[in-house]
MIZA-565042 format. One record per residue (C-alpha): x, y, z. Coordinates in steps of 0.1 Angstrom, whole numbers, padded with zeros to 4 digits, always signed. Each point is the difference from the previous one (the first is absolute). Layout:
<rozas>
XYZ
...
</rozas>
This chain:
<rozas>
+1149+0643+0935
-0009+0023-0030
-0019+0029+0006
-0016+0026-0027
-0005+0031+0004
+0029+0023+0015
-0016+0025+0021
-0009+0002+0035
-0017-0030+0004
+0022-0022-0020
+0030+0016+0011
-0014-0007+0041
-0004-0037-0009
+0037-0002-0012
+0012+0015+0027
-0023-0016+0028
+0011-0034-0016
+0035+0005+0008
-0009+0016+0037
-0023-0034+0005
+0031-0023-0008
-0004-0007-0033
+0033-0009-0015
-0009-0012-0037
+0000+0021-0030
-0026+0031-0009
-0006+0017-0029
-0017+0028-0001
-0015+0016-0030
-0012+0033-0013
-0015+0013-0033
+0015+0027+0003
+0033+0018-0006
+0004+0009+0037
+0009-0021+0032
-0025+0010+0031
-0012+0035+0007
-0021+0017+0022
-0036+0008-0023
-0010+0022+0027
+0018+0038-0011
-0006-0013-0032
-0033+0026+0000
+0015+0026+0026
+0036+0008+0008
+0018-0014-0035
-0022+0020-0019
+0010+0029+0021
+0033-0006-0005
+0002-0003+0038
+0008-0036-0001
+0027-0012-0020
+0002-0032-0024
+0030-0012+0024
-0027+0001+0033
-0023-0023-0020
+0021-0031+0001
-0012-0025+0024
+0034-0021-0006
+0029+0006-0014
+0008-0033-0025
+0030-0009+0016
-0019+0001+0036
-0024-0029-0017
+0032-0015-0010
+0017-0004+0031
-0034-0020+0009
+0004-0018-0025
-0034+0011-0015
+0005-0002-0040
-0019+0031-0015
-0012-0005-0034
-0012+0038-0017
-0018+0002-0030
-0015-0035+0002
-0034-0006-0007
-0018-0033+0010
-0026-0014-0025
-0011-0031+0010
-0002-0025+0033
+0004-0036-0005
-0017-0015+0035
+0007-0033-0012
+0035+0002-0008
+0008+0026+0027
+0008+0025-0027
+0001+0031-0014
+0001+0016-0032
+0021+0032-0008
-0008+0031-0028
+0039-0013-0015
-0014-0038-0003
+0020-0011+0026
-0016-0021+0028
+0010-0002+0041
-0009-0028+0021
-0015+0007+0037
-0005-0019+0030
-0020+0031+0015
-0014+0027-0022
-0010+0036+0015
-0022+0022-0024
+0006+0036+0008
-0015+0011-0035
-0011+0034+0016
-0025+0019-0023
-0009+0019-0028
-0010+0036-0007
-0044-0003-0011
+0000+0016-0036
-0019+0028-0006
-0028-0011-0025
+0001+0029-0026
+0015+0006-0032
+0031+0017+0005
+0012-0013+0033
+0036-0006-0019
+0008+0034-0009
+0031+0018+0003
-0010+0015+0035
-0024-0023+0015
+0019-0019+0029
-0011-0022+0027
+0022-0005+0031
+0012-0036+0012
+0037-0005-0004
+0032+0018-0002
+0002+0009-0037
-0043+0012+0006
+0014+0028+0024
+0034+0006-0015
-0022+0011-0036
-0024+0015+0025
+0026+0025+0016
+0014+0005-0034
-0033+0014-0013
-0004+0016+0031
+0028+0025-0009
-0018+0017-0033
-0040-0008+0011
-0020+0029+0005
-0033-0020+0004
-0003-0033+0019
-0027-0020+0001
-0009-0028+0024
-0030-0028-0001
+0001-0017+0029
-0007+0018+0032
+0017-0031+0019
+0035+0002+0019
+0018-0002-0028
-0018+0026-0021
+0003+0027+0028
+0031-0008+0007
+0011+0007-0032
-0023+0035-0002
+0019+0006+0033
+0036-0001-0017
-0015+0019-0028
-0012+0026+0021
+0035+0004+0015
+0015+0001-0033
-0024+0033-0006
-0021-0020-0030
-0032+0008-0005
-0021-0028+0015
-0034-0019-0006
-0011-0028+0018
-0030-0022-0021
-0019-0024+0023
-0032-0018-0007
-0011-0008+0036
-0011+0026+0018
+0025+0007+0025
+0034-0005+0002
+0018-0038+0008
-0032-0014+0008
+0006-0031+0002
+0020+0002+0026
-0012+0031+0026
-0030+0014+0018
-0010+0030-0020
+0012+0026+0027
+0033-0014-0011
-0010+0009-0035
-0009+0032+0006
+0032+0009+0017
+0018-0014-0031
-0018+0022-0025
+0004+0029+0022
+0040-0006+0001
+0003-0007-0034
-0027+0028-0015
+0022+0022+0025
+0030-0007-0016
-0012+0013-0034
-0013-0036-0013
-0033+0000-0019
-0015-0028+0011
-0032-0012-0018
-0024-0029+0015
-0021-0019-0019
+0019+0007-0029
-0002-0031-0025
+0025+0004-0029
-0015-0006-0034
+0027+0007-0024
+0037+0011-0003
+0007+0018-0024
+0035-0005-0018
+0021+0024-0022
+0028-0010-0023
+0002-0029+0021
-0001+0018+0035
-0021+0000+0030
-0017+0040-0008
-0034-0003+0025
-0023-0024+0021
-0039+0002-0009
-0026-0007+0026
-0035-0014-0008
-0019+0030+0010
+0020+0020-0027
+0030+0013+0019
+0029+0006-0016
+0037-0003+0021
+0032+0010-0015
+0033-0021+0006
+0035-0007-0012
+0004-0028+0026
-0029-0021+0010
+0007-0025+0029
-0025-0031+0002
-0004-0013+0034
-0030-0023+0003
+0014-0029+0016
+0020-0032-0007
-0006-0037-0009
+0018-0027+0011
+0021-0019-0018
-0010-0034+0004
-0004-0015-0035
+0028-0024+0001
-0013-0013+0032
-0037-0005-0016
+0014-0012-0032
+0021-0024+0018
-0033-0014+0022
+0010+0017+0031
-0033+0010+0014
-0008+0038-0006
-0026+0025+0008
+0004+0036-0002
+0039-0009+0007
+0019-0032+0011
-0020-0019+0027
+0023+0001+0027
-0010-0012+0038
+0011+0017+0034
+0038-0016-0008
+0003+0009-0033
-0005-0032-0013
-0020-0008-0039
-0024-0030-0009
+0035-0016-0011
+0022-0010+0028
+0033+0007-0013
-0013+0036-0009
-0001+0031+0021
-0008+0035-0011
-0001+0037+0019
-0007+0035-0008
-0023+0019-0023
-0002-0033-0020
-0020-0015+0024
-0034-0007+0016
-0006-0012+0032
-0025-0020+0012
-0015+0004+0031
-0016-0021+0025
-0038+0014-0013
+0012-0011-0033
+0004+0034-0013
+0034+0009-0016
+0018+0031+0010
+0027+0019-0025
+0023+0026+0019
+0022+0022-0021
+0030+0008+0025
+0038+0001+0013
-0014-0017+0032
-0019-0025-0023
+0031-0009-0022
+0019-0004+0033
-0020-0021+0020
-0014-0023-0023
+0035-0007-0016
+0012-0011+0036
-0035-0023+0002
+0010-0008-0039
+0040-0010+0013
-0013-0023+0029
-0026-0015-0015
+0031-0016-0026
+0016-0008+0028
-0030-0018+0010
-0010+0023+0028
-0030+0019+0012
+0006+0035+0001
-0033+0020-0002
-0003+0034-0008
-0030+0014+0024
+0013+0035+0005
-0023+0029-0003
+0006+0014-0041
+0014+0039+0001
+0010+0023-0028
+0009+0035-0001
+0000+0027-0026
+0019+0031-0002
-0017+0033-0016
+0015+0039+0005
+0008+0000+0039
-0023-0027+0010
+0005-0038+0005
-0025-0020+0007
+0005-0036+0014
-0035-0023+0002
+0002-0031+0017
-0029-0029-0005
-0026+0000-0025
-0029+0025+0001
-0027-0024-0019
-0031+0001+0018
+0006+0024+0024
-0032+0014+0013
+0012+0024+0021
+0029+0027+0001
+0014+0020+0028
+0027+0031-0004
+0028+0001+0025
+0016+0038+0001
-0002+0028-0024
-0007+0000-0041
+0013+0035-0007
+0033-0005+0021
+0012-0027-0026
+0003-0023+0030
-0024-0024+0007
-0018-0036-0006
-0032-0018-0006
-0008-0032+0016
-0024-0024-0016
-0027-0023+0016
-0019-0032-0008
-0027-0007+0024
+0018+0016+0025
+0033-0015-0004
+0027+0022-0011
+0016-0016-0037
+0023+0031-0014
+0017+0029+0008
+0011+0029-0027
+0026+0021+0017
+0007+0035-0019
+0036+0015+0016
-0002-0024+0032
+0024-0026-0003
+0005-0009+0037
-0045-0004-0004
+0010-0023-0029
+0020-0021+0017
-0024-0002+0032
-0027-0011-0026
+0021-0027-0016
+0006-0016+0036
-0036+0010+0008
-0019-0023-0029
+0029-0026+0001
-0009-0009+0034
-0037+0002-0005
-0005+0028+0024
-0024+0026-0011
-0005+0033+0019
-0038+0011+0003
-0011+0024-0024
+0000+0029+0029
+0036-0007+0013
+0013+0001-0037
-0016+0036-0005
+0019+0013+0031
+0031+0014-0005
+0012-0002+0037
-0009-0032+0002
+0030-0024-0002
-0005-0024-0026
+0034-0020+0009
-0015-0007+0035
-0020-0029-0016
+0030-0018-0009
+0005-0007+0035
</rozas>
């Protein structure tokens, strides 16, 4: 079994093998110089300095070792032979497969402006993204952030703590908004603008403007004008499935994977950000998370045992920003109808979301034990009315039965 792409995903598929029974050989191969780590601080506590390097190792080598799991660093995969069972390496070697798990992950979406590769100018994806981020952190006086998204606030959150001054560019009109009902917004631009953040909506960047080779301001198209030192890009991520596409693997917006994990090719799995599901409308679904990366790779490790796992949980992410965490559990699209549970201005409370009167996600600000209730709630298809959700004494658990 060869599997590339050593993070989460690739790493769970390894490892799930081996749980399943598999006794044969597996390599597993990473492009970069690192065995698994957690991505997750990567944009909160390791910039901080709170979390060390050492905490961001999934496993040690010699824990893949005992295994027997043969962890190749530094490898880059250009080319799958389908035919042959094959594939290419960046040295011009080749390795032979019997089953092939493509846990390519994703990329960081450029920034479209000239000057996007001065000294300065940083997005924030991998390891060596956040260690030059910190590092720039240290001598910044003003940071810039496009992207109003998770990871953009996340990092104007770290900034904050590090006493920078702070501006926030984002072109929507309100804050995530992808992803939350605008009260959720609004509380977000409170927190941050009360932490000292300028945060500017609407705010299209035209220009950067460079000197000596360094990242000096950020120009909007209405004719603002935004000093920085250190400008951090965060306007999402593409997956990386070129190989797969190149290789005939059937592709769209990300590696076509079904409910198992399984590609158009039958001795092909793939899982994580590289992927796109499709679902039984015929729509395809991307999720960009640990639970993702986890859960597909188990689907992605029985289906090459030639099993059915399916991966039907109920998506959640969480982001941390100052002293708030918020953990969201479904997905909000379409929601017609949103109902508050507890109190904005305490820091402690959540947002249920509705579609025709059945309940499809939960955001959770400070309420872990609500979180977890929710998860249980939308995996078992049980959906609180609208009034029992908006009371506080009511006990949500109790529907659990």
């Amino acid at each position: 079994m060869v599997i590339v792409g050593a993070g989460l995903a690739g790493l769970t598929v390894a490892e799930t093998l081996r749980a399943e029974g598999y006794a044969g050989p597996i390599t597993l191969l990473g492009d970069e110089p690192h065995g698994p780590y957690h991505r997750p601080p990567l944009s909160k506590g390791y910039l901080l300095g709170e979390t060390q390097e050492a905490q961001l190792v999934m496993r040690a080598p010699e824990l893949l070792a005992k295994k027997n799991i043969t962890l190749k660093v530094g490898t880059g995969v250009t080319a799958i032979d389908r035919a042959a069972q094959r594939i290419s390496l960046a040295d011009g070697s080749t390795l032979d497969y019997d089953g092939l798990a493509l846990c390519t992950g994703s990329r960081l979406r450029p920034l479209p402006l000239a000057g996007a590769d001065a000294r300065g100018v940083f997005g924030l994806r991998s390891l060596a993204d956040s260690r030059a981020i910190a590092a720039a952190l240290e001598t910044a006086r003003n940071v810039v952030v496009i992207g109003g998204g998770f990871i953009g606030l996340e990092v104007a959150s770290a900034a904050r703590k590090k006493d920078k001054a702070v501006t926030v560019l984002e072109a929507a009109d309100r804050l995530m908004a992808r992803v939350v009902a605008p009260l959720i917004s609004r509380f977000y631009l409170d927190l941050h603008s009360g932490h000292g953040v300028d945060v500017v909506l609407g705010a299209m960047v035209s220009e950067l403007v460079v000197a000596d080779g360094h990242i000096a301001a950020v120009k909007t198209k209405d004719g603002r004008e935004f000093p920085a030192d250190l400008l951090v890009v965060g306007i999402g991520i593409l997956p990386n499935a070129e190989i797969a596409q190149a290789a005939g693997v059937e592709c769209s917006g990300g590696i076509v994977v079904d409910a198992c994990s399984r590609t158009s090719d039958p001795a092909i799995v793939a899982a994580g950000d590289c992927t796109a599901r499709r679902m039984a409308d015929g729509t395809f679904r991307r999720l960009e998370s640990v639970q993702n990366a986890v859960e597909q790779g188990k689907s992605a490790a029985a289906a090459l045992l030639g099993r059915d796992r399916e991966f039907n949980a109920a998506p959640w992410f969480w982001s941390d920003q100052y002293d708030v965490k918020l953990q969201m559990v479904g997905l909000t699209a379409g929601f017609d109808q949103v109902v508050t549970r507890g109190e904005p201005k305490g820091n402690k409370f959540s947002t249920f979301y509705y579609k025709g009167g059945k309940l499809i996600a939960i955001d959770s600000l400070n309420q872990p034990a609500e979180h977890l209730t929710g998860r249980k709630l939308l995996d078992k298809g049980v959906s609180p009315t609208p009034e029992q959700a908006a009371d506080i004494a009511f006990a949500l658990a109790g529907l659990l039965g």
